[in-house]
mmJSON file of the N, C-alpha and C atoms, coordinates in Angstrom:
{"data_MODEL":{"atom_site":{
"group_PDB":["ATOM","ATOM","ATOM","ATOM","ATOM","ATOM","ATOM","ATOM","ATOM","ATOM","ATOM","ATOM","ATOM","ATOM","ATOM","ATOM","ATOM","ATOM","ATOM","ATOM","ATOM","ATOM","ATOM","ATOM","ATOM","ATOM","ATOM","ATOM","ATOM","ATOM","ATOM","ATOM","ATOM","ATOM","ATOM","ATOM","ATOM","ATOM","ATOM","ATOM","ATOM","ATOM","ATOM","ATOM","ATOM","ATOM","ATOM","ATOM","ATOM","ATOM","ATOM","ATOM","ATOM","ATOM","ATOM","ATOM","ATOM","ATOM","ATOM","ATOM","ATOM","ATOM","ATOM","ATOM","ATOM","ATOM","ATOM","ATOM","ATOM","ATOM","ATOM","ATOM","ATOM","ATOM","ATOM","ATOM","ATOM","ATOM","ATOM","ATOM","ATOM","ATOM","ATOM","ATOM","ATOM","ATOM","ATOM","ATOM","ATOM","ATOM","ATOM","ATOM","ATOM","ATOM","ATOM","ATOM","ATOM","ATOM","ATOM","ATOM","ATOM","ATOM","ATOM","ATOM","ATOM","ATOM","ATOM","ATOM","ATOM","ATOM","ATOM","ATOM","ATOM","ATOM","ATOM","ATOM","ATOM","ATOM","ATOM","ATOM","ATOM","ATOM","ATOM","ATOM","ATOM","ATOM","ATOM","ATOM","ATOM","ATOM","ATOM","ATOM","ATOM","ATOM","ATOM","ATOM","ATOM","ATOM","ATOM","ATOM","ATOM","ATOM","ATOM","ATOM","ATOM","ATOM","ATOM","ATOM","ATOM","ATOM","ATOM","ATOM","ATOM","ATOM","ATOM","ATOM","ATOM","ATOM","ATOM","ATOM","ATOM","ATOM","ATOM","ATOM","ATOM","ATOM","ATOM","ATOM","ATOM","ATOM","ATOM","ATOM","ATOM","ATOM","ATOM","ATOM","ATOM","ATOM","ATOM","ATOM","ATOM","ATOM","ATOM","ATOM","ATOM","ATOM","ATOM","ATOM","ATOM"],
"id":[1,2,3,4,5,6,7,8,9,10,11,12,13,14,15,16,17,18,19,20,21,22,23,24,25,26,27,28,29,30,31,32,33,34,35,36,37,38,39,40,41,42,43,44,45,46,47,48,49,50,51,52,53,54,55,56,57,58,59,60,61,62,63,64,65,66,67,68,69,70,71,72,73,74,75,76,77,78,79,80,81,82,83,84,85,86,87,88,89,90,91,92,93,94,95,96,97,98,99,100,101,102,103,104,105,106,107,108,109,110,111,112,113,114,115,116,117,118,119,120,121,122,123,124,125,126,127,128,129,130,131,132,133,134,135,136,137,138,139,140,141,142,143,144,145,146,147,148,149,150,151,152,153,154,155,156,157,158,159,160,161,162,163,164,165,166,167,168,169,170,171,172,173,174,175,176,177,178,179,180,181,182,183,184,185,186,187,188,189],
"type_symbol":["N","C","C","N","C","C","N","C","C","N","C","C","N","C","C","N","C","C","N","C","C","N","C","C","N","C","C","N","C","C","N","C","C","N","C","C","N","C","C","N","C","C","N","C","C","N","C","C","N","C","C","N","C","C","N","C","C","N","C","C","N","C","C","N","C","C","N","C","C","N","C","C","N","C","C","N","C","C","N","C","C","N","C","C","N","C","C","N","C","C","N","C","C","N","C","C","N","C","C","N","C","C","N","C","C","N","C","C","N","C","C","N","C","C","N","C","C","N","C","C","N","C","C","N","C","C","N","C","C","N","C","C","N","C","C","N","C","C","N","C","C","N","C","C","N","C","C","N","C","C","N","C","C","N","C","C","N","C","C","N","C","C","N","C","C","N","C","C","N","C","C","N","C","C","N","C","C","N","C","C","N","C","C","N","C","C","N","C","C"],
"label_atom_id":["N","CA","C","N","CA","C","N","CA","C","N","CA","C","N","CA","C","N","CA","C","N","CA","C","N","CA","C","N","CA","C","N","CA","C","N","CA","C","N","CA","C","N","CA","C","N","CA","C","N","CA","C","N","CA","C","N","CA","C","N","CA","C","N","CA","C","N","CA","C","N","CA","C","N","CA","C","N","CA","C","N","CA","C","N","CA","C","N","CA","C","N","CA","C","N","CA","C","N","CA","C","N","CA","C","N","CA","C","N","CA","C","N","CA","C","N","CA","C","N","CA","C","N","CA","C","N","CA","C","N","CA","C","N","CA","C","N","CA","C","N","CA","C","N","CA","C","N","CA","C","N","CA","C","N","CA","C","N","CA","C","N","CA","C","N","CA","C","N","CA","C","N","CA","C","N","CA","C","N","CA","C","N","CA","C","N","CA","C","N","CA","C","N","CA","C","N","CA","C","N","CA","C","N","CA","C","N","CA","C","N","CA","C","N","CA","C","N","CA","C"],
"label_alt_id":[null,null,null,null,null,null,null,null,null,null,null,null,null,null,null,null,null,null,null,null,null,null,null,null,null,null,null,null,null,null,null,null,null,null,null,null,null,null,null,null,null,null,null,null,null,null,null,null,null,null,null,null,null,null,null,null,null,null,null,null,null,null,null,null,null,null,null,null,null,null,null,null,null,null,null,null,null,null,null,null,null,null,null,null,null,null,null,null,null,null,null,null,null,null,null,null,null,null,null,null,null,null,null,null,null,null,null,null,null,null,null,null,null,null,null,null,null,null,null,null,null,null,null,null,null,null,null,null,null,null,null,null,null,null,null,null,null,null,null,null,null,null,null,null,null,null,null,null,null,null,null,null,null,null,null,null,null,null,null,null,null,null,null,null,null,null,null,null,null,null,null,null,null,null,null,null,null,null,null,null,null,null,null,null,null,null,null,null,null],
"label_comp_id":["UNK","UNK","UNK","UNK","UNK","UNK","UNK","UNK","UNK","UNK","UNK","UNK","UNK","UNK","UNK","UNK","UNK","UNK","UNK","UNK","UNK","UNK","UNK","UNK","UNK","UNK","UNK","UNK","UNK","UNK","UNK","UNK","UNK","UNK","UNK","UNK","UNK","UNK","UNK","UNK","UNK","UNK","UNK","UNK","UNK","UNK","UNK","UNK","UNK","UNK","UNK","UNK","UNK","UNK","UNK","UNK","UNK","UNK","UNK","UNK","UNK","UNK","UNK","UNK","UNK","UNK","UNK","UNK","UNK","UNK","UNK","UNK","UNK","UNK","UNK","UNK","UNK","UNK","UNK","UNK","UNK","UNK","UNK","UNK","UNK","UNK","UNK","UNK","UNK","UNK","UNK","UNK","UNK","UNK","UNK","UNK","UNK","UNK","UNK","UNK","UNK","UNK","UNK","UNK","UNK","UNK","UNK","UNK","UNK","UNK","UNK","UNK","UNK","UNK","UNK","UNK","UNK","UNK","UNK","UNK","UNK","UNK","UNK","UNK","UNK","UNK","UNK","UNK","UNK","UNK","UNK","UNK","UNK","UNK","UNK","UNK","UNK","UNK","UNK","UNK","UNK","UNK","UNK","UNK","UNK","UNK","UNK","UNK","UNK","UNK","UNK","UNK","UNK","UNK","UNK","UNK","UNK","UNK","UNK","UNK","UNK","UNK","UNK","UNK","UNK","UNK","UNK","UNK","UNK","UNK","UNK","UNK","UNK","UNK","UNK","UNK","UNK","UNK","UNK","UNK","UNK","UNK","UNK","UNK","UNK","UNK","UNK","UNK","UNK"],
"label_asym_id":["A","A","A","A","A","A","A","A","A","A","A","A","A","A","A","A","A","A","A","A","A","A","A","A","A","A","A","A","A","A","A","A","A","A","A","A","A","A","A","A","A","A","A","A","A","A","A","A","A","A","A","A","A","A","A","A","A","A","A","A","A","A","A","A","A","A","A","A","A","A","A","A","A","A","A","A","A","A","A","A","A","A","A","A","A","A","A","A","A","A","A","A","A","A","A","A","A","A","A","A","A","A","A","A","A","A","A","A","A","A","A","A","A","A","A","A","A","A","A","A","A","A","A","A","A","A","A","A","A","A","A","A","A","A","A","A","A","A","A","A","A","A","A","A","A","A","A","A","A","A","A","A","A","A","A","A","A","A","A","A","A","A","A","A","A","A","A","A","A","A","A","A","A","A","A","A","A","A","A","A","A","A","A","A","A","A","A","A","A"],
"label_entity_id":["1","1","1","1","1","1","1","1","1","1","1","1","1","1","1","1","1","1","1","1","1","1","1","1","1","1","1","1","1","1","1","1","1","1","1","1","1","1","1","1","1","1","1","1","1","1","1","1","1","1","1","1","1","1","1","1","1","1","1","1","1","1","1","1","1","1","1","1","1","1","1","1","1","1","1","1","1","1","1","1","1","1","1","1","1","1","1","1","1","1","1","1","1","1","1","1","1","1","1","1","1","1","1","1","1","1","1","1","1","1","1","1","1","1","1","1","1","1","1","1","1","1","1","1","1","1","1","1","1","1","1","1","1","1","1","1","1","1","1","1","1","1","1","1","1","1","1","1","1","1","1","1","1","1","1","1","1","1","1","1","1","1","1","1","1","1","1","1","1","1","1","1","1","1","1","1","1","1","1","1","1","1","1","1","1","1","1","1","1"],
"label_seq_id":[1,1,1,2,2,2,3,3,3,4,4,4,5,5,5,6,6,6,7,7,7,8,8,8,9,9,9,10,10,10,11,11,11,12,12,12,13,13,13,14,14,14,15,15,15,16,16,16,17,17,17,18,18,18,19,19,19,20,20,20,21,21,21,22,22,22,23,23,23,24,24,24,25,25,25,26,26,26,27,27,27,28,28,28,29,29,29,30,30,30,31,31,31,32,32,32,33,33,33,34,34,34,35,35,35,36,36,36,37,37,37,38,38,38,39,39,39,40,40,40,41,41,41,42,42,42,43,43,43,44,44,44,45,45,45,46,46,46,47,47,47,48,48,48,49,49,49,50,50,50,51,51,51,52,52,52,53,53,53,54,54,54,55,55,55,56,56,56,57,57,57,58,58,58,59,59,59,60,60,60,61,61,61,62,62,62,63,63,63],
"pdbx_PDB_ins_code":[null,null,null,null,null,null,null,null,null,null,null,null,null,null,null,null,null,null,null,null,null,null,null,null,null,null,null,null,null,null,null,null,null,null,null,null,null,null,null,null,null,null,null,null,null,null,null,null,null,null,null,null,null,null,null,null,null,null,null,null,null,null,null,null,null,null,null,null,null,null,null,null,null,null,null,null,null,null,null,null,null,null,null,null,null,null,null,null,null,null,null,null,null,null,null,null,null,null,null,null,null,null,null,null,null,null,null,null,null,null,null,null,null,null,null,null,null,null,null,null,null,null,null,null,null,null,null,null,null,null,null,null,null,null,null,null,null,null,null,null,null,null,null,null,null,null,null,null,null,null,null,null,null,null,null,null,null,null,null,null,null,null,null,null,null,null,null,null,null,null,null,null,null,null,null,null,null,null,null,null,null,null,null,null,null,null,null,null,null],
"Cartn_x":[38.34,39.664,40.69,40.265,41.396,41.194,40.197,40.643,41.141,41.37,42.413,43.72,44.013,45.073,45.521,44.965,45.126,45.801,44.549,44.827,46.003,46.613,47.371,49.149,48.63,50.333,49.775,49.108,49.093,49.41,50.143,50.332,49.579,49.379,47.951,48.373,48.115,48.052,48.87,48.158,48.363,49.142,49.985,50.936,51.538,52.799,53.504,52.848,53.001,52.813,53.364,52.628,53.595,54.279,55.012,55.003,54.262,53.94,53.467,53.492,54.968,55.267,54.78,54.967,54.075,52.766,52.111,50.678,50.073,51.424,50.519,51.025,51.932,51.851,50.843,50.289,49.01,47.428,47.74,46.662,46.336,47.884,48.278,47.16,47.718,47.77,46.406,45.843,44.027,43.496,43.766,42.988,42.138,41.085,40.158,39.371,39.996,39.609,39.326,39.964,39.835,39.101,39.656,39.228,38.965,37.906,37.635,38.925,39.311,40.338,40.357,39.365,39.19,39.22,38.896,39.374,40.675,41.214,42.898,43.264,43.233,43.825,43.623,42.846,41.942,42.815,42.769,43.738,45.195,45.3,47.2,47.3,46.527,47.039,46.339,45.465,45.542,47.244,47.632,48.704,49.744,50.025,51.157,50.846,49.274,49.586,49.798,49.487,49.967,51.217,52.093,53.641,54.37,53.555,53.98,54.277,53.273,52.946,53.558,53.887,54.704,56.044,56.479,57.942,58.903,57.799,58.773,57.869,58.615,58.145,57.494,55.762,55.402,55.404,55.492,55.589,56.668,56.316,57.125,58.081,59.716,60.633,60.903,61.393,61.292,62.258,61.329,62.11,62.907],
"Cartn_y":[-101.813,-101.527,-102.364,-103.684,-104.438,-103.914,-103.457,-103.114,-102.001,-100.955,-99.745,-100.439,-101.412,-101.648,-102.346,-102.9,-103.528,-102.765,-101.373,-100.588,-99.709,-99.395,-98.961,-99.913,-101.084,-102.457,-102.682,-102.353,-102.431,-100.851,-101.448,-100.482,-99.877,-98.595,-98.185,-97.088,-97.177,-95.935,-94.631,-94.159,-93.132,-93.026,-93.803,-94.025,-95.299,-95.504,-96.16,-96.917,-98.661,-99.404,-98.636,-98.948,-98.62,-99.7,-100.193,-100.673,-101.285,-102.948,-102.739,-101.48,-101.434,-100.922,-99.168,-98.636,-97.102,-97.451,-98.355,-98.512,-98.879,-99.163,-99.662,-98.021,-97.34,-96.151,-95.361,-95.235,-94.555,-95.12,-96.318,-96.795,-95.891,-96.032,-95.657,-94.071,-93.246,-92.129,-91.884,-92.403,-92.415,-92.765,-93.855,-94.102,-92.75,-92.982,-91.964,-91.266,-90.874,-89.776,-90.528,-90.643,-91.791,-92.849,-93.742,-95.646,-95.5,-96.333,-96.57,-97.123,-96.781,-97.313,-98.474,-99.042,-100.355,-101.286,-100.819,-101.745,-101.917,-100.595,-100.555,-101.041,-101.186,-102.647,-103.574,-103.899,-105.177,-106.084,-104.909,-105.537,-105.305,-104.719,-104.498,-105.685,-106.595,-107.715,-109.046,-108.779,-109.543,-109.728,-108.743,-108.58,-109.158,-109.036,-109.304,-111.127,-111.634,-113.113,-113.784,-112.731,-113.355,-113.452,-111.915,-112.346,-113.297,-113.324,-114.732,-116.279,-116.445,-117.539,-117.082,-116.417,-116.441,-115.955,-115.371,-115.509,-115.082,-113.44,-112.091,-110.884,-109.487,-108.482,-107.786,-107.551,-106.625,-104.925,-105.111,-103.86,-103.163,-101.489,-100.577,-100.261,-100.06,-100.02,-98.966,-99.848,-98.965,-97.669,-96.139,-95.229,-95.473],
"Cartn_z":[-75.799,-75.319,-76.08,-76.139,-77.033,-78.15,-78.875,-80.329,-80.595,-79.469,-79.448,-79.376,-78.839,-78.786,-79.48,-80.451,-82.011,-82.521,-82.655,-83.799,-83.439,-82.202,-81.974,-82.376,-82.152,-82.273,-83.688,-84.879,-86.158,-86.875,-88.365,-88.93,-89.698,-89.648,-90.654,-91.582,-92.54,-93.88,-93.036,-92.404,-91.891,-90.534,-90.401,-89.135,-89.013,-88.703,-88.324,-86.895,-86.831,-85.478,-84.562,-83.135,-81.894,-81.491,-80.521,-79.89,-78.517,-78.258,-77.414,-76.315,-75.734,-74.569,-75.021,-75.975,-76.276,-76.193,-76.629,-76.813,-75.684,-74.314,-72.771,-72.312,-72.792,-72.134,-72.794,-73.78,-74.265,-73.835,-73.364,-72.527,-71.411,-70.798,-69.33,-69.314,-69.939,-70.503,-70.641,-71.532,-71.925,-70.526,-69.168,-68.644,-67.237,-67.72,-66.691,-67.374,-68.438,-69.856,-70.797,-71.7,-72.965,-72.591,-71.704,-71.568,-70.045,-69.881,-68.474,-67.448,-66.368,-66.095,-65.702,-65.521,-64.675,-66.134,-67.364,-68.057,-68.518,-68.798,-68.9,-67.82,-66.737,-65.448,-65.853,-66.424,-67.101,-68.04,-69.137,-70.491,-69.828,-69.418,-68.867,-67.858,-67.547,-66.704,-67.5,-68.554,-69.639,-70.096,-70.712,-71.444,-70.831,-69.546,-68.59,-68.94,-68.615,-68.376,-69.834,-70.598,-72.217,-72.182,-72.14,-71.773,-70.873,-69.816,-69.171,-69.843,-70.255,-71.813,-72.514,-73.21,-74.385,-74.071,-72.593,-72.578,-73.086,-73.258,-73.445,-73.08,-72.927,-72.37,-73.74,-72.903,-73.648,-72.615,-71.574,-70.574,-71.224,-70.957,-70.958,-70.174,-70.288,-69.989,-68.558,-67.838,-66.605,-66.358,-65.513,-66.374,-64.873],
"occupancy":[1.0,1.0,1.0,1.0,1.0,1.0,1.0,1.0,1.0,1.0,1.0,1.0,1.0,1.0,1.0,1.0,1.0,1.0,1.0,1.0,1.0,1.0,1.0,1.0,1.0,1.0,1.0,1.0,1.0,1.0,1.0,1.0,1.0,1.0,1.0,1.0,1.0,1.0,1.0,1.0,1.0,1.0,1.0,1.0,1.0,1.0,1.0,1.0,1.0,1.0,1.0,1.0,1.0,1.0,1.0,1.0,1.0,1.0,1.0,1.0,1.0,1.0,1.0,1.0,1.0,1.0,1.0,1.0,1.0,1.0,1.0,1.0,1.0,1.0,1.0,1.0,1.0,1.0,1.0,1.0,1.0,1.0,1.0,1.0,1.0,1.0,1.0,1.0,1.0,1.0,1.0,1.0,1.0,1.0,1.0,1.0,1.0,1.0,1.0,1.0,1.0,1.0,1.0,1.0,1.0,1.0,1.0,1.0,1.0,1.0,1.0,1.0,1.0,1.0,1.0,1.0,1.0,1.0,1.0,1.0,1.0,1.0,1.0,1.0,1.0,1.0,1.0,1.0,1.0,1.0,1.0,1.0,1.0,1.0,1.0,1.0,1.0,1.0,1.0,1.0,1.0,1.0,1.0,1.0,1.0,1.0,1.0,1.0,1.0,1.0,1.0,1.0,1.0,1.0,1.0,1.0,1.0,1.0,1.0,1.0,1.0,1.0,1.0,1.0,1.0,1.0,1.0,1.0,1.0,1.0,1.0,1.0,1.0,1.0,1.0,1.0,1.0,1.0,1.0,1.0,1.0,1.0,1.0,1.0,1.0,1.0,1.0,1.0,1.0],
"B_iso_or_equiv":[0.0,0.0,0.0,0.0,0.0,0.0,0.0,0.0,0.0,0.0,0.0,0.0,0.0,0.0,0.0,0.0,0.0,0.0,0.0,0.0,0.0,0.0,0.0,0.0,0.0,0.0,0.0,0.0,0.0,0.0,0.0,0.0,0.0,0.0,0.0,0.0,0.0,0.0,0.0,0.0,0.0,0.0,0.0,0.0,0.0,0.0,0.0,0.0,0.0,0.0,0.0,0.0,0.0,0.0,0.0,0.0,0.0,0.0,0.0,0.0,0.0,0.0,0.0,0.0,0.0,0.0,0.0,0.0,0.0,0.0,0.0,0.0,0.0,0.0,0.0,0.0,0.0,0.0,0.0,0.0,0.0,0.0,0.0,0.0,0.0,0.0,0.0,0.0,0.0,0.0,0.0,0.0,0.0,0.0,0.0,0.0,0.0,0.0,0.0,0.0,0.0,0.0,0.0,0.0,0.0,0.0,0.0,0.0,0.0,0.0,0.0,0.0,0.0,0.0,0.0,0.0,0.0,0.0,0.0,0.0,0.0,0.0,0.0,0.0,0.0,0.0,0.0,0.0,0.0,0.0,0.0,0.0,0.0,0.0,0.0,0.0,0.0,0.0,0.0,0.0,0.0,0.0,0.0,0.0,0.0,0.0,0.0,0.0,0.0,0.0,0.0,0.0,0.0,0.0,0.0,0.0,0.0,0.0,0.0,0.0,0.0,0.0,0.0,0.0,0.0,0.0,0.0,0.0,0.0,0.0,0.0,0.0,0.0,0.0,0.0,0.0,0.0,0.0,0.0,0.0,0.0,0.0,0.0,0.0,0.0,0.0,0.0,0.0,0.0],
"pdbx_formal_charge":[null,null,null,null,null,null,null,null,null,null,null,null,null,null,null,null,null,null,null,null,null,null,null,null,null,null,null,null,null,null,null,null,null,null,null,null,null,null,null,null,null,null,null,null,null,null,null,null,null,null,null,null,null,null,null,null,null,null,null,null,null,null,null,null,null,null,null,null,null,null,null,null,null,null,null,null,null,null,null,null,null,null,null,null,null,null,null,null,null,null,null,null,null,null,null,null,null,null,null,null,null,null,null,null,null,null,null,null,null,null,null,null,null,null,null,null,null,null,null,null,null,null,null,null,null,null,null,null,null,null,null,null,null,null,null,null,null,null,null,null,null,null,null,null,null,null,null,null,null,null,null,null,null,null,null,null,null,null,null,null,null,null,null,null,null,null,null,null,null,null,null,null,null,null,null,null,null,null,null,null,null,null,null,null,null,null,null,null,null],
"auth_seq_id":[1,1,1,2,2,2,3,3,3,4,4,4,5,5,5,6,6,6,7,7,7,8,8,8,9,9,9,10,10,10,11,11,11,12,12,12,13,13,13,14,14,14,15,15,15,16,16,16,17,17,17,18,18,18,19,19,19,20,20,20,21,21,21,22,22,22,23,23,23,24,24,24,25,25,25,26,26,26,27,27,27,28,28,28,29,29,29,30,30,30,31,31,31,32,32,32,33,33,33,34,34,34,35,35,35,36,36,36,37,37,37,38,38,38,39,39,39,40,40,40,41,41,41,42,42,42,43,43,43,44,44,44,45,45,45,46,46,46,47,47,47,48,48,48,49,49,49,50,50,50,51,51,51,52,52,52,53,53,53,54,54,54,55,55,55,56,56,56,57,57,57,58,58,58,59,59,59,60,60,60,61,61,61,62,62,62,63,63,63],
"auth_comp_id":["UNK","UNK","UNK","UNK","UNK","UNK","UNK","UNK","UNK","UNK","UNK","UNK","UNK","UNK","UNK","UNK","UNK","UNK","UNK","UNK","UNK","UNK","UNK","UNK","UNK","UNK","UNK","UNK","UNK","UNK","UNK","UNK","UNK","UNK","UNK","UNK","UNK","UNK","UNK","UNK","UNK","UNK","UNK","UNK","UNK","UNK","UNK","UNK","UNK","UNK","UNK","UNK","UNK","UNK","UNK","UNK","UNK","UNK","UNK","UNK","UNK","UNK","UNK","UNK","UNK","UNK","UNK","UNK","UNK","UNK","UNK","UNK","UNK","UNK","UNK","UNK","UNK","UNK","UNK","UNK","UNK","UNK","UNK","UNK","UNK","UNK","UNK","UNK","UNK","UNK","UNK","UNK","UNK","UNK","UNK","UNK","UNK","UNK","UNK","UNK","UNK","UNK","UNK","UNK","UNK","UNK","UNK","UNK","UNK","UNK","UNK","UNK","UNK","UNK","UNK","UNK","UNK","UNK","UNK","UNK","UNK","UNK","UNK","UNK","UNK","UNK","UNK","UNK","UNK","UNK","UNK","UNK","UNK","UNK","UNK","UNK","UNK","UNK","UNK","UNK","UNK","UNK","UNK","UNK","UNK","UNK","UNK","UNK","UNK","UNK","UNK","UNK","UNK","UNK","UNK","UNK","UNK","UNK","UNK","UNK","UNK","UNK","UNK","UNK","UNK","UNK","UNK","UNK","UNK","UNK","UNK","UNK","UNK","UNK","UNK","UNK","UNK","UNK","UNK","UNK","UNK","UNK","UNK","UNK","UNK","UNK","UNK","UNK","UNK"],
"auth_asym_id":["A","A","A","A","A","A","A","A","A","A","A","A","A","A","A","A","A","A","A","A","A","A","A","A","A","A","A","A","A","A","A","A","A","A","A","A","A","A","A","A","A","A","A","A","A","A","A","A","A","A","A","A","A","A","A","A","A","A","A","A","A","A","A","A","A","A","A","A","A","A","A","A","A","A","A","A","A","A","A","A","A","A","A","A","A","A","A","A","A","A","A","A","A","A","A","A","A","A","A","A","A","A","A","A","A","A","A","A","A","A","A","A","A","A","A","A","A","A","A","A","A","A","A","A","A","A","A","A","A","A","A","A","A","A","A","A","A","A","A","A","A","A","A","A","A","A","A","A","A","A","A","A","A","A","A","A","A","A","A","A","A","A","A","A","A","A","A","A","A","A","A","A","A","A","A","A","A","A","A","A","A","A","A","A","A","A","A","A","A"],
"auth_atom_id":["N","CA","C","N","CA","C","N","CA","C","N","CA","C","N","CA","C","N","CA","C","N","CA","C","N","CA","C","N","CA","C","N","CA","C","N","CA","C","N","CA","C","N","CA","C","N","CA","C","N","CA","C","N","CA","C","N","CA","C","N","CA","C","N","CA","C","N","CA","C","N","CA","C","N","CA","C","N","CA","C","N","CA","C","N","CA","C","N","CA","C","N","CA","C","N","CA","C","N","CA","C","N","CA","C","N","CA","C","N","CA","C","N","CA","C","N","CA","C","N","CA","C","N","CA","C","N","CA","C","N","CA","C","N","CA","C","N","CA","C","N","CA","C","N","CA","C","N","CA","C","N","CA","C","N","CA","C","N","CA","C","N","CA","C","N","CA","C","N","CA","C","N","CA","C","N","CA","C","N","CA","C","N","CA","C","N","CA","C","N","CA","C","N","CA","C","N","CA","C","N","CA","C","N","CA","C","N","CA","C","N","CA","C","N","CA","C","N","CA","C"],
"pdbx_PDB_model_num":[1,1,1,1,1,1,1,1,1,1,1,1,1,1,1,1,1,1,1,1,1,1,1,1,1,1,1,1,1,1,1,1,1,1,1,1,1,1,1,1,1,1,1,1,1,1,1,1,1,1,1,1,1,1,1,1,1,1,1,1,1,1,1,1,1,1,1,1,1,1,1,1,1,1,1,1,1,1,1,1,1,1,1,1,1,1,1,1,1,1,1,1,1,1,1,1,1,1,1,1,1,1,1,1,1,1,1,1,1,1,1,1,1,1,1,1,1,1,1,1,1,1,1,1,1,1,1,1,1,1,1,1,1,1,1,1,1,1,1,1,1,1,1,1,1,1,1,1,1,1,1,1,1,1,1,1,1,1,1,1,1,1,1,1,1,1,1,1,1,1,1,1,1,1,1,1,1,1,1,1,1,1,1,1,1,1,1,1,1]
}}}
């Protein structure tokens, strides 16, 4: 799961980076189907306590 989400916040040959906040809504998106969901909860509250520590938003913008 984290290395989808590498490869998704890196830039590759063939596509432009996302952004975190696209790459937690393509998480979002994949989970049930794509990624187990219990790990996308997993890494998405990984991510939150990283942003906590580092003391900026990686979450997607509230609609």
């Amino acid at each position: 799961m984290a290395d989808a989400y590498e490869a998704m916040t890196s830039d590759r040959p063939y596509r432009s980076e996302l952004t975190p906040a696209a790459a937690r809504e393509q998480l979002l998106a994949g989970a049930g189907t794509q990624f187990d969901s219990g790990v996308v909860e997993a890494l998405l509250r990984a991510l939150d306590r990283q942003e906590q520590v580092a003391g900026h938003s990686l979450k997607a913008p509230a609609t």
